[in-house]
C-alpha positions in Angstrom: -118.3 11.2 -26.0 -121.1 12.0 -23.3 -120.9 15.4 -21.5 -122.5 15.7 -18.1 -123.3 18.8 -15.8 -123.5 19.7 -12.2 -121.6 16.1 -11.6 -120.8 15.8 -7.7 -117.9 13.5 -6.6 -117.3 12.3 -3.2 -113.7 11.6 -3.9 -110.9 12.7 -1.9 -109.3 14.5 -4.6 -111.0 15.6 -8.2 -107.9 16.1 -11.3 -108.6 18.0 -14.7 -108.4 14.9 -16.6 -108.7 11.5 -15.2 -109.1 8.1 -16.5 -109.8 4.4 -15.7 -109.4 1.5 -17.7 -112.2 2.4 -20.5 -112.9 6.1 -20.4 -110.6 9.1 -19.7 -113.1 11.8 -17.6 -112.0 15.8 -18.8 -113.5 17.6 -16.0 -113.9 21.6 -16.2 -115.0 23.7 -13.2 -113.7 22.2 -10.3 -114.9 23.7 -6.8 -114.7 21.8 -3.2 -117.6 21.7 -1.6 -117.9 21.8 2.3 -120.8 20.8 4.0 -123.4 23.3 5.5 -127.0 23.3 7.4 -128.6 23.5 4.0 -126.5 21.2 2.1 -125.3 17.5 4.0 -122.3 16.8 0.8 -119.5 17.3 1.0 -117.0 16.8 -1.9 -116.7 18.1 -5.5 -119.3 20.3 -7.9 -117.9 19.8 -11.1 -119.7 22.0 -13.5 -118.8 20.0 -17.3 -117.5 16.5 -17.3 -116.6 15.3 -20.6 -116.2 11.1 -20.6 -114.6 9.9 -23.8 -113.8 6.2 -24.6 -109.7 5.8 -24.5 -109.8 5.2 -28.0 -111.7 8.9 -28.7 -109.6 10.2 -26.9 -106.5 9.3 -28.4 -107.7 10.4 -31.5 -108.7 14.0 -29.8 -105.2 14.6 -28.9 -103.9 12.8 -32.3 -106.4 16.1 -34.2 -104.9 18.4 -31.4 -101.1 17.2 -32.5 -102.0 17.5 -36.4 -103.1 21.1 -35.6 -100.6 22.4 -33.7 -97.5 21.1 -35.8 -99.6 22.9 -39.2 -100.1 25.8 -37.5 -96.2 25.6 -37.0 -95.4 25.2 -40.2 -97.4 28.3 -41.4 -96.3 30.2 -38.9 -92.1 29.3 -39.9 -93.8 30.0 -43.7 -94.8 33.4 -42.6 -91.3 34.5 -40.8 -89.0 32.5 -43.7 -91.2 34.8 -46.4 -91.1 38.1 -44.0 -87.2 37.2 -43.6 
């Protein structure tokens, strides 16, 4: 994982979470940028961009999955003892 700051993209269009065929790209703080007298780009500011390889990443949601379905199952404890 390698996070980055104050990233600026030229693309036409910038997506949450994007990916190409290594590296899946979470980005955070997305704002358009039009040009001005001060400032010639025009694009993206993006301020946190997290790149993980696919495999990492997999494994993040994998942990994310695990988490959520305990968190489940304590939470169905807690109403099944309440009940």
């Amino acid at each position: 994982m390698k996070i980055f700051t104050n990233v600026q993209s030229s693309a036409e269009t910038v997506k949450p979470v994007e990916y190409d065929d290594y590296h899946v790209y979470v980005n955070e703080g997305i704002t358009k940028v039009d040009s001005t007298e001060e400032n010639e780009f025009t694009g993206w500011h993006i301020s946190k961009q997290t790149m993980y390889d696919k495999n990492e990443y997999i494994m993040l949601l994998q942990n994310q999955v695990t988490d959520t379905e305990l968190a489940i199952v304590e939470l169905y404890e807690e109403v099944l003892g309440n009940g």
